[in-house]
Every structure is written in structure tokens, then in C-alpha cells.
C-alpha positions as CSV (number, residue, x, y, z in Angstrom):
1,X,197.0,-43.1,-42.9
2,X,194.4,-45.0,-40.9
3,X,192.2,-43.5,-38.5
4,X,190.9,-45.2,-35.4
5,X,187.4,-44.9,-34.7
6,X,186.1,-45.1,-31.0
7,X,182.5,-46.9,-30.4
8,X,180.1,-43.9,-28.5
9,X,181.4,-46.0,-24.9
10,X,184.8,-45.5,-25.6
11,X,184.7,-41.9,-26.4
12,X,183.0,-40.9,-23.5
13,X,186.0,-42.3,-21.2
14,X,188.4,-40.6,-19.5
15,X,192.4,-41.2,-20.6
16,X,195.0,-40.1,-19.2
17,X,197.0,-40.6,-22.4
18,X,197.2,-40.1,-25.8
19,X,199.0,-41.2,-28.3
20,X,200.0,-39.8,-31.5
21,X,202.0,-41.3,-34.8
22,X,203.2,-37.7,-35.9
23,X,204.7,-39.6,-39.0
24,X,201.4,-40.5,-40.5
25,X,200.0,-36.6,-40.1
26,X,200.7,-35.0,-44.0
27,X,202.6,-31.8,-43.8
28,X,200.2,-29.6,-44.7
29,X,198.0,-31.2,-41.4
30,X,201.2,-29.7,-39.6
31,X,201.6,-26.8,-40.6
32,X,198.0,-25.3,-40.5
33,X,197.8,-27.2,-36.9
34,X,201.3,-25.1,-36.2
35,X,199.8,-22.0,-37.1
36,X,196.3,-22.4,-35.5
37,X,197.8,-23.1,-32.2
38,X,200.4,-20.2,-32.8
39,X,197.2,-17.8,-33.6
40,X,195.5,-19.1,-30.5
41,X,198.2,-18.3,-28.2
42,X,198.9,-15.1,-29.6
43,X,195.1,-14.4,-28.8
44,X,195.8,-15.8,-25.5
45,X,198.4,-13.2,-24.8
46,X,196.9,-10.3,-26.6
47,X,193.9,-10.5,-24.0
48,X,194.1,-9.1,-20.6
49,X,195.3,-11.7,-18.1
50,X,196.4,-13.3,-20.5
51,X,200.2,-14.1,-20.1
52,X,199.3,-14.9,-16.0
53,X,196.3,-17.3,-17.0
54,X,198.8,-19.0,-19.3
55,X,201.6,-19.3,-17.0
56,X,199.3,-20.8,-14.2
57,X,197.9,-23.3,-16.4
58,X,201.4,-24.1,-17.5
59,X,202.5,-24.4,-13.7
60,X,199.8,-26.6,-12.9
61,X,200.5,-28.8,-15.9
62,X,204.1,-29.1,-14.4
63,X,203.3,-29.8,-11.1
64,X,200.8,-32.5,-11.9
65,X,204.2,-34.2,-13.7
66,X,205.8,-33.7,-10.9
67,X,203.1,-35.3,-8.4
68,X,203.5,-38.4,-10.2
């Protein structure tokens, strides 16, 4: 797997994309990524608020698609 690395200027700029080659990450990459996020939004949810702060951010996300 090779890994790009970004001079300091380039990693302070703004992207609007990024891009990913999933079939280079190893398994075990995927799965503990998998269940970090899955713990993280479980916290999300256990919180108070939670749930609403999560749909509104997920409604934003999709109206920003749909803007463009």
C-alpha cells in the first residue's frame, strides 16, 4: 500500500473531495475503523440531543448534495 504524503501547503488547503482506494486498506484497518465509528455513534446517540444533532447534520449534509 503506498501512502501519499502532502507538503505542509498542501495540507492546509481546502478540498472538496476525497478520494479513497478502499482495496488497498488491510482488513483489520476496516474493521477496527468499522467499529470505532460504530462506538462513536452509539456515543452520539446515548448523549442527550443526540439523535436530533445527528439528524440535522445528516440533513444538512443532504441538502448541500442537493444544492449542487
Amino acid at each position: 500500500m503506498q501512502v501519499a504524503r502532502l507538503t505542509p501547503t498542501e495540507e492546509s488547503e481546502l478540498v472538496n473531495e476525497v478520494h479513497i482506494n478502499t482495496a488497498e486498506i488491510p482488513d483489520f484497518v476496516r474493521d477496527n475503523l468499522a467499529a470505532a465509528t460504530l462506538d462513536l455513534i452509539h456515543g452520539i446517540l446515548r448523549q442527550p440531543g443526540g439523535r436530533e444533532a445527528l439528524d440535522a447534520k445528516t440533513a444538512a449534509r443532504r441538502a448541500g448534495r442537493s444544492a449542487k
